[in-house]
C-alpha positions as CSV (number, residue, x, y, z in Angstrom):
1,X,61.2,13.9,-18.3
2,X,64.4,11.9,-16.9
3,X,64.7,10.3,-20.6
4,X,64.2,13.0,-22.3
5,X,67.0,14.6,-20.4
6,X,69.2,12.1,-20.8
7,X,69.0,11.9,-24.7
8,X,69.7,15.2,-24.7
9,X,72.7,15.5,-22.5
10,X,73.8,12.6,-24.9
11,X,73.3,14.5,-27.9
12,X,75.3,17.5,-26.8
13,X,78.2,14.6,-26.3
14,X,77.8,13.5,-29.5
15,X,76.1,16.2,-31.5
16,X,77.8,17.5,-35.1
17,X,80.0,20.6,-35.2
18,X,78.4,22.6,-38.6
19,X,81.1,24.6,-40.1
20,X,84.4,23.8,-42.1
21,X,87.3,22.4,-40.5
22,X,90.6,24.4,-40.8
23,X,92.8,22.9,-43.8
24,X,96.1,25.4,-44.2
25,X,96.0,26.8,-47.4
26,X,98.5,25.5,-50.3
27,X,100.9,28.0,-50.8
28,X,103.8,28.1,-53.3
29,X,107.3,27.9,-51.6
30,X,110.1,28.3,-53.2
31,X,113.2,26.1,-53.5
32,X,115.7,28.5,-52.1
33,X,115.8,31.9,-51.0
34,X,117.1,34.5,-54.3
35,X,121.1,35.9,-53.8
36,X,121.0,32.9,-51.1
37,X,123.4,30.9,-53.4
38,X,126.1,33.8,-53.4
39,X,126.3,33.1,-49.6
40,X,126.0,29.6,-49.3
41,X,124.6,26.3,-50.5
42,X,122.0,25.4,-48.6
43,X,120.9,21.9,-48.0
44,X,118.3,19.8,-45.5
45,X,121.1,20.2,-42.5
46,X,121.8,24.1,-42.9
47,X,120.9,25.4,-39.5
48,X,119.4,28.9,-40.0
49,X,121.0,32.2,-38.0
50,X,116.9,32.8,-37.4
51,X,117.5,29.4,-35.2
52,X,120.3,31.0,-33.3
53,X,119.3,32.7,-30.0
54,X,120.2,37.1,-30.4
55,X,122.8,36.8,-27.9
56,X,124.7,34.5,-30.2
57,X,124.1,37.1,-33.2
58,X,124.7,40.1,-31.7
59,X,128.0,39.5,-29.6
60,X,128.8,43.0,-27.9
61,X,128.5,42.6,-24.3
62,X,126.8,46.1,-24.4
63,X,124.5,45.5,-26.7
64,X,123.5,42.7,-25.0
65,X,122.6,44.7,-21.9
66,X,120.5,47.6,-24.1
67,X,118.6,44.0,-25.7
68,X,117.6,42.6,-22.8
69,X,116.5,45.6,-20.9
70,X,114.5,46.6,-23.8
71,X,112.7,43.0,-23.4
72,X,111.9,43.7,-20.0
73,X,110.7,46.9,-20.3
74,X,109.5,48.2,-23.9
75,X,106.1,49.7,-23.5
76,X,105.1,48.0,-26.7
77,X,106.1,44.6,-25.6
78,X,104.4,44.8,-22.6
79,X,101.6,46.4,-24.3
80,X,101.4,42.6,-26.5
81,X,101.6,40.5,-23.5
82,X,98.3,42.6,-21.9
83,X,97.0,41.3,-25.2
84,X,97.3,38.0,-24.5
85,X,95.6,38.7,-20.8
86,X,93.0,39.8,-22.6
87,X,92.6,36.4,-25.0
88,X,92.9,34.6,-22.0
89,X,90.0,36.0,-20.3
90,X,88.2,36.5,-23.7
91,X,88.6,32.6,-24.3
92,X,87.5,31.4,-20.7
93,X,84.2,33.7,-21.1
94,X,84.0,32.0,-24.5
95,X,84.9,28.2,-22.9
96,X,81.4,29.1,-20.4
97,X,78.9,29.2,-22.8
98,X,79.1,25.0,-22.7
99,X,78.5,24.6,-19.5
100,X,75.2,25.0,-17.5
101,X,74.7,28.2,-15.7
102,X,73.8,27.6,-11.6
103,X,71.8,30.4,-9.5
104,X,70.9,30.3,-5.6
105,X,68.7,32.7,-4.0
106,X,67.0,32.9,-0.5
107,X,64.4,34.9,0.8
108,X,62.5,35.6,3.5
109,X,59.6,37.6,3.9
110,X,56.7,38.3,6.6
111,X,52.9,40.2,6.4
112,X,50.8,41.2,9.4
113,X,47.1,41.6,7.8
114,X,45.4,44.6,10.1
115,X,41.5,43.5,11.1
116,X,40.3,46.2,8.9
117,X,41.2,44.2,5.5
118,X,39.3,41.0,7.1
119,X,36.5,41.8,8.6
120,X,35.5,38.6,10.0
121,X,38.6,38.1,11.8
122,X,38.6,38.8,15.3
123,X,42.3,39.8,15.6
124,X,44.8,40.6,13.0
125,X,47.5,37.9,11.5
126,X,50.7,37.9,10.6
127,X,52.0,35.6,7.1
128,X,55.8,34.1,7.2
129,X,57.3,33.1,3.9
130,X,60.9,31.1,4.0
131,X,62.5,30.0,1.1
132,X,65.6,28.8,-0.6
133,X,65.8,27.7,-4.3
134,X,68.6,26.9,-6.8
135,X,68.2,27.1,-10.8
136,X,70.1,26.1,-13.3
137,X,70.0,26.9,-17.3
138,X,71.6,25.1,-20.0
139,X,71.7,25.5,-23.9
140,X,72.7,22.4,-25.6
141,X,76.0,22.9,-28.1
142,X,74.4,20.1,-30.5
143,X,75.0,22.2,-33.2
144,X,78.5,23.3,-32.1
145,X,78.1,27.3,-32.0
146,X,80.0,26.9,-29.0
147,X,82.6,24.7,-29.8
148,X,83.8,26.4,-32.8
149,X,83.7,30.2,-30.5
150,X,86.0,28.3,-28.3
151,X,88.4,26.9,-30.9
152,X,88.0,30.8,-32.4
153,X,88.9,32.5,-29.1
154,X,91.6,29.7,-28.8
155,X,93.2,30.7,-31.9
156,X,93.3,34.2,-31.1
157,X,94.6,33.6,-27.9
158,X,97.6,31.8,-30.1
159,X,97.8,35.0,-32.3
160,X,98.3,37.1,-29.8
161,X,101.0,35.1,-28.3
162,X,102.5,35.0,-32.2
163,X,102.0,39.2,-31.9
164,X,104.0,39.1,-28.8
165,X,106.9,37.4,-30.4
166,X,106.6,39.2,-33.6
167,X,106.9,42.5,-31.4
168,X,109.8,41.0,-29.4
169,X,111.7,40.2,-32.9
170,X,111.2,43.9,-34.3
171,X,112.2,45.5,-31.4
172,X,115.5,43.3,-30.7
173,X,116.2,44.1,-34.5
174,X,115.4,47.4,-33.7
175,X,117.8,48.1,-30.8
176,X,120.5,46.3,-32.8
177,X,120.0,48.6,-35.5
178,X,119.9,51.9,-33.6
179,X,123.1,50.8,-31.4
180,X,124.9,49.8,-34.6
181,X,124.0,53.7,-36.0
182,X,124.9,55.4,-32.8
183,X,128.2,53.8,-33.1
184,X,128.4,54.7,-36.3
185,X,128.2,58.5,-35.2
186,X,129.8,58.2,-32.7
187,X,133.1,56.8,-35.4
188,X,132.0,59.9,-38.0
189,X,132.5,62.0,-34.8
190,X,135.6,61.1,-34.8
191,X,136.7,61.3,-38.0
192,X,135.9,64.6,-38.1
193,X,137.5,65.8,-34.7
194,X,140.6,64.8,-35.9
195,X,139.8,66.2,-39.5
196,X,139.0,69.6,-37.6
197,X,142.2,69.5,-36.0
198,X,144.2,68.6,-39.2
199,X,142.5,71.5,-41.0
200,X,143.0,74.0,-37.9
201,X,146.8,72.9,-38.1
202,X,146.9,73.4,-42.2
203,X,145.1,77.1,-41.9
204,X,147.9,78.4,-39.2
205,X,150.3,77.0,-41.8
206,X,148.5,78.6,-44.5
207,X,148.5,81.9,-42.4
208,X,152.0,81.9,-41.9
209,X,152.9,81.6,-45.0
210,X,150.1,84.1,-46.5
211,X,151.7,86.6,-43.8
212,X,155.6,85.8,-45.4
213,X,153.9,86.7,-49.3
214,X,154.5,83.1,-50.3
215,X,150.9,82.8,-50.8
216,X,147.8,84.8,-51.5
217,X,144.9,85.5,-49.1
218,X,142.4,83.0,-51.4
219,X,144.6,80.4,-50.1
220,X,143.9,81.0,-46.4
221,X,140.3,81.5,-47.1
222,X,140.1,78.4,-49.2
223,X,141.4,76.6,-45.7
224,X,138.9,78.1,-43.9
225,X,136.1,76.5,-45.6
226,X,137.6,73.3,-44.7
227,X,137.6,74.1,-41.1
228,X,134.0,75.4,-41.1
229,X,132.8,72.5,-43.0
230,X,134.9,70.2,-40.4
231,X,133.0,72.5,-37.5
232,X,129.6,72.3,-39.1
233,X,129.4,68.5,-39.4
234,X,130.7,67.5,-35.9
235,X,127.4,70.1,-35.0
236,X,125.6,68.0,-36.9
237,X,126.5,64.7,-35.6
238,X,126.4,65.6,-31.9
239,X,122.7,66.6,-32.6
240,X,122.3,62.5,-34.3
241,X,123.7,61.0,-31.4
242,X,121.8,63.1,-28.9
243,X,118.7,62.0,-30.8
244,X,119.8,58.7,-31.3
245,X,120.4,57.6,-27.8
246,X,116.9,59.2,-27.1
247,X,115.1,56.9,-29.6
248,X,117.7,53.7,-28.0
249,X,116.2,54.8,-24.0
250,X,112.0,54.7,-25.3
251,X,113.0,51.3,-27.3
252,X,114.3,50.5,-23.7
253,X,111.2,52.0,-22.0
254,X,113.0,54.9,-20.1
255,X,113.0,58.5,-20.4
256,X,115.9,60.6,-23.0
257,X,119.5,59.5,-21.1
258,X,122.5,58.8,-22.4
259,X,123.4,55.2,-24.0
260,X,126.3,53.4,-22.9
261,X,128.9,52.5,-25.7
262,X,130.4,48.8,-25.9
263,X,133.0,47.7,-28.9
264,X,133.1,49.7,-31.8
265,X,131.9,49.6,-35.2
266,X,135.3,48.2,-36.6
267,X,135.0,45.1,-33.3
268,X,131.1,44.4,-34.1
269,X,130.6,40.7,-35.6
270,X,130.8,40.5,-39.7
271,X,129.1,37.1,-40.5
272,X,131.7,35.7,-44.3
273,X,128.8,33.5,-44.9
274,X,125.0,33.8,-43.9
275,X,123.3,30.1,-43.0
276,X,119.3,30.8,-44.1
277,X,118.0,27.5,-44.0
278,X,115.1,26.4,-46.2
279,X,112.4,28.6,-47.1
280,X,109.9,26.3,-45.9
281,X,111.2,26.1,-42.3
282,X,110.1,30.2,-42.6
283,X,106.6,29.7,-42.2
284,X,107.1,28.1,-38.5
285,X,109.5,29.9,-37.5
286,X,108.6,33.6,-38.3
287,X,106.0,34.7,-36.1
288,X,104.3,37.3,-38.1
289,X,103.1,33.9,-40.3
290,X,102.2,31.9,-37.4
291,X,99.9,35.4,-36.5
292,X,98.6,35.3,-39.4
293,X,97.5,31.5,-39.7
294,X,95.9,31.8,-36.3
295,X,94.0,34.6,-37.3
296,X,92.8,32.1,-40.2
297,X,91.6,29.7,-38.0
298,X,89.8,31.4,-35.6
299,X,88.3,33.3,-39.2
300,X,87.6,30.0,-40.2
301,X,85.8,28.5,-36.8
302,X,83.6,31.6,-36.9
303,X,82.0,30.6,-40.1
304,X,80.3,27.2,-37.8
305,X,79.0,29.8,-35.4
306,X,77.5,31.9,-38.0
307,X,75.9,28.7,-39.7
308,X,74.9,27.3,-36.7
309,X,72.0,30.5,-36.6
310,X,70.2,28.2,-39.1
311,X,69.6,25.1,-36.4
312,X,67.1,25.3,-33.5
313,X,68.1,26.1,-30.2
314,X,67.3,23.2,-27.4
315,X,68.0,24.5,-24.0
316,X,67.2,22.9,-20.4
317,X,66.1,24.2,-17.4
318,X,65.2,23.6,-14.1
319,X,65.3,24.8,-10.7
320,X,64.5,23.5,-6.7
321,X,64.4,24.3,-3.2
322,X,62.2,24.3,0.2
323,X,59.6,27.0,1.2
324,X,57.3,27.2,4.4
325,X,56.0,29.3,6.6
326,X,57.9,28.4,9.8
327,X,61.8,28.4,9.8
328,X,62.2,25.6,11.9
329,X,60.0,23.6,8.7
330,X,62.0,24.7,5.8
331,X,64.1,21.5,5.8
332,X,61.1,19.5,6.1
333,X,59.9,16.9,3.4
334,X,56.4,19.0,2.7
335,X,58.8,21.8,2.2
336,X,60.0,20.8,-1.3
337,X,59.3,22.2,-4.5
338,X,61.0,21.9,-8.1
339,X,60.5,22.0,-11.4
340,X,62.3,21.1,-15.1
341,X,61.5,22.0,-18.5
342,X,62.9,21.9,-21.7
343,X,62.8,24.1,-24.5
344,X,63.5,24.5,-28.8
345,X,63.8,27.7,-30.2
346,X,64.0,28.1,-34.0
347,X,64.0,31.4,-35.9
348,X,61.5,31.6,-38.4
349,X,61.5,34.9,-40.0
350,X,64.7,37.3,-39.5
351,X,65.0,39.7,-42.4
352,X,68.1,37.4,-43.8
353,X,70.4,38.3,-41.0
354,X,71.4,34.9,-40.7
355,X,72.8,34.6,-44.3
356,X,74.2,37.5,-44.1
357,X,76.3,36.6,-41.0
358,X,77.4,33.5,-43.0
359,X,78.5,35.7,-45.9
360,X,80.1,37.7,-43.9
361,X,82.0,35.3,-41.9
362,X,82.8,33.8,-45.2
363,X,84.2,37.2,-46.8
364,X,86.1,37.5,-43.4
365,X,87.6,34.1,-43.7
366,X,88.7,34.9,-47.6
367,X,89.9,38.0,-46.5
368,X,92.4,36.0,-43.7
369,X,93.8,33.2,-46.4
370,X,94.8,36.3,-48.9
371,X,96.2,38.1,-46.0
372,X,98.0,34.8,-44.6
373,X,99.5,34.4,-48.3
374,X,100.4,37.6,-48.6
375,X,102.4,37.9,-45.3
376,X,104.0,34.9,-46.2
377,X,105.0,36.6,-50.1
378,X,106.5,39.7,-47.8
379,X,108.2,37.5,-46.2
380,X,109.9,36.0,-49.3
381,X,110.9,39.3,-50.3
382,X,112.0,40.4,-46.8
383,X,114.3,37.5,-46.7
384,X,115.9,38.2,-50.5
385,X,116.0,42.0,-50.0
386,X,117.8,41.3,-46.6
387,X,120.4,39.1,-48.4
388,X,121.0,41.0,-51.9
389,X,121.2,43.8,-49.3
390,X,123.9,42.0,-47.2
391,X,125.8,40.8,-50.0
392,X,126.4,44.3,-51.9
393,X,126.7,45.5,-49.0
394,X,129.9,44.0,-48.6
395,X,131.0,44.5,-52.0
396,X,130.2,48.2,-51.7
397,X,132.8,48.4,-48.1
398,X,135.6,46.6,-49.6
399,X,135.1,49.5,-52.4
400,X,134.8,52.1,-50.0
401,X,137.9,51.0,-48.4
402,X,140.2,50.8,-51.5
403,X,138.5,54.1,-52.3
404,X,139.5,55.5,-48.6
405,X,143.0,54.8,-49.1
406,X,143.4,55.9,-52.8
407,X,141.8,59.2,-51.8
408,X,143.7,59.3,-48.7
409,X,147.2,58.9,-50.7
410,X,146.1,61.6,-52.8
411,X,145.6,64.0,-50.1
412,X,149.2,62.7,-49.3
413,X,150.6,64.0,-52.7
414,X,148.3,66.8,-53.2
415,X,150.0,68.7,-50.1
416,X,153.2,67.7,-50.8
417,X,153.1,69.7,-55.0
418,X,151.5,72.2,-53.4
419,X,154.2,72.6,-50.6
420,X,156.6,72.5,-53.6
421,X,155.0,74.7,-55.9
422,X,153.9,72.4,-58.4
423,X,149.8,72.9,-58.1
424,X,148.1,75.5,-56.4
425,X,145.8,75.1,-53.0
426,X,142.9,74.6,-54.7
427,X,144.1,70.9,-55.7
428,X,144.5,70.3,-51.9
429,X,141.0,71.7,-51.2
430,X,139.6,69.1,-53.4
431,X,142.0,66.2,-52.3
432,X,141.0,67.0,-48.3
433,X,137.2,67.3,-49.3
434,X,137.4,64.1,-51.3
435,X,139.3,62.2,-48.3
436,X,137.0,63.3,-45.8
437,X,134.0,62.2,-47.5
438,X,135.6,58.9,-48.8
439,X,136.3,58.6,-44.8
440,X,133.0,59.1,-43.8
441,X,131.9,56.5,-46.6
442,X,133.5,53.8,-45.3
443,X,131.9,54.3,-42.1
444,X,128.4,54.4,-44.0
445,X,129.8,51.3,-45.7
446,X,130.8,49.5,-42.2
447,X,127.1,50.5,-40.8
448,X,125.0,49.5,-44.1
449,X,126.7,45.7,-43.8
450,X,126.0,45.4,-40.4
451,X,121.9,47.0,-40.8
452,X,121.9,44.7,-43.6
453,X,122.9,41.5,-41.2
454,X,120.3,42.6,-38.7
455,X,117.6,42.7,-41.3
456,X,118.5,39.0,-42.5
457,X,118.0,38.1,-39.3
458,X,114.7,39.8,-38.8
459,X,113.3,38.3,-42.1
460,X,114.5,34.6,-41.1
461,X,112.1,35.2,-37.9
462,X,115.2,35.4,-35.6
463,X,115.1,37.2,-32.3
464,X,112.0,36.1,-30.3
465,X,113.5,33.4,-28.3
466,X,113.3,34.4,-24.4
């Protein structure tokens, strides 16, 4: 029995693991990133902004502060790093299964037989049982069913890490993002305060002069549509930036408050030139794709512990302690008592469940490699979108600029024939309309390039560093 113990023990040590060993899947990366070569050339020593840390990216002092506190406290965030409580515990109940189980028990018992059960006795008896005992059970992993559930658990335990990150990079890119469009309300705001005071100022004038018969009465009303317009959107932005700073305070894990403002949209950083690295440092460094990979592997261990249904199952057990009547004798040599056994079960007759586990692990496993490729295609596109987005973007503000001051000039004029007679009010009604929107465009303009810079750094996997 001591051998046969012993060879086993030894084959557990040295037993085969059935299953296939994880291989990362080719996948085809591309040279560079598409629009990356209107940015920059990129080379072997471009440093990526998804290298740089969010604080270097996203330099208001402010914004900062909002970051940060959303780290600390998002719901979701926290939520992911329960998660990886959870894969913790899930791996070390996993990590068990290899390891002999050990029991103890004690008992202790006592039976007084009356005379009328035994007749011949002359007076009735009492029977003491003692005893302590200690068993242990033990399935050999010869197979390796629970290796490979340890290096599954393992791998999710990794994922959930990756999902942790991956959630920490959304929401700093999300807090960036809904700063950068508060501010941009908050600059719209003011555009059209001092737009409503401009046209509150041009309908007294127009009044004046409608009360001296220099003009008619369409003229006045005409400048009160500009006022009401001017009236109607600041309504409508005050209700955006109410909203907005109550979306900003859940990202940061608190109840509907106000936000506090740092620099402006004009004073927030404008990158000339975007670093993006090579595409093949993106599937390390974006977390979504180390997820993913994880979730391969642990997709790809569970196909061993599916296969290794087919094998017989060789277990050990065994257990020992003292018994005796007396107390004071429990610890004596004649109190002893043990025993050890071994055992093989195989399944002989299951109704094909076991291949269908296998195919189904297998199915599970294909599903995981098209699903790792597939994040890693989005992530392609992410990163090109992000930087043909970036790029235009900037061409479409330096248009929006030239466009802002052509329209502003011809407010300039418009009033100017109309104050000599030259054009009637109607020309300056559609000069003011057109520089108020143009305005309001290069604000839009202003906020796109800077959503656009945020989202280049989200698809370069930027913004989980702690």
């Amino acid at each position: 029995m001591r051998t046969l113990i012993i060879l086993l023990i030894a084959g557990a040590a040295t037993g085969c693991t059935v299953g296939p060993d994880y291989k990362r899947p080719i996948v085809t990366v591309p040279d560079a990133y598409r629009a990356a070569a209107a940015l920059e050339p990129t080379t072997a020593d471009t440093v990526s902004i998804g290298d740089q840390a969010w604080w270097d990216v996203f330099q208001d002092n402010q914004l900062q502060e909002l970051i940060r506190t959303a780290l600390q406290q998002n719901l979701d965030l926290r939520i992911a790093a329960t998660r990886i409580l959870e894969a913790q515990a899930q791996l070390g109940i996993t990590r068990a299964d290899q390891f002999p189980t050990v029991d103890a028990g004690a008992s202790a018992s006592g039976t007084r037989v009356p005379r009328s059960i035994v007749p011949f006795a002359l007076d009735p008896y009492q029977v003491n049982d003692f005893q302590l005992t200690a068993g242990t059970a033990w399935e050999i992993d010869f197979w390796g069913k629970f290796r490979r559930a340890t290096e599954a658990a393992r791998a999710n335990l990794l994922a959930s890490e990756w999902g942790r990150r991956a959630v920490a990079t959304s929401l700093v890119s999300q807090v960036a993002s809904a700063y950068f469009e508060v501010r941009a309300f908050d600059r719209e705001l003011d555009v059209a305060t001092r737009t409503l005071a401009s046209r509150r100022e041009s309908l007294r004038l127009t009044e004046v002069t409608a009360a001296g018969g220099a003009t008619s009465l369409v003229d006045v009303r005409q400048a009160e549509q500009l006022v009401f317009n001017a009236a109607a959107t600041i309504s409508d932005l005050e209700r955006q930036i109410a909203q907005q700073e109550n979306f900003i305070s859940v990202l940061l894990g608190r109840n509907p408050s106000d936000v506090p403002r740092g620099a402006s949209l004009e004073q927030q950083m404008h990158v000339p030139d975007v670093p993006v690295g090579l595409p093949s440092t993106l599937l390390e460094r974006r977390p979504d794709i180390r997820q993913a990979e994880q979730l391969l592997v642990a997709a790809n261990a569970n196909i061993g512990v599916a296969k290794a249904a087919y094998f017989p199952q060789i277990s050990l057990t065994g257990s020992g302690g003292v018994q005796s009547a007396a107390l004071s004798a429990l610890f004596t040599t004649p109190a002893g008592l043990w025993s050890v056994g071994a055992g093989l079960t195989q399944s002989v007759f299951n109704a094909g469940r076991t291949r269908s586990q296998v195919a189904l692990s297998k199915a599970q496993q294909e599903e995981a490699v098209l699903a790792y490729q597939q994040t890693i295609q989005q992530s392609f596109r992410e990163v090109s979108d992000a930087l043909v987005g970036y790029r235009k973007g900037r061409e479409f503000r330096e248009q929006q600029v030239l466009l802002n001051r052509a329209a502003t000039d011809a407010r300039r004029l418009a009033d100017i024939r109309y104050r000599g007679g030259a054009t009637s009010y109607l020309e300056v009604l559609d000069s003011d309309t057109r520089m108020f929107s143009a305005e309001l465009g290069v604000t839009q303009a202003q906020l796109s390039e800077l959503l656009s810079l945020v989202q280049v750094y989200r698809a370069l996997g930027g913004g989980w560093q702690p």
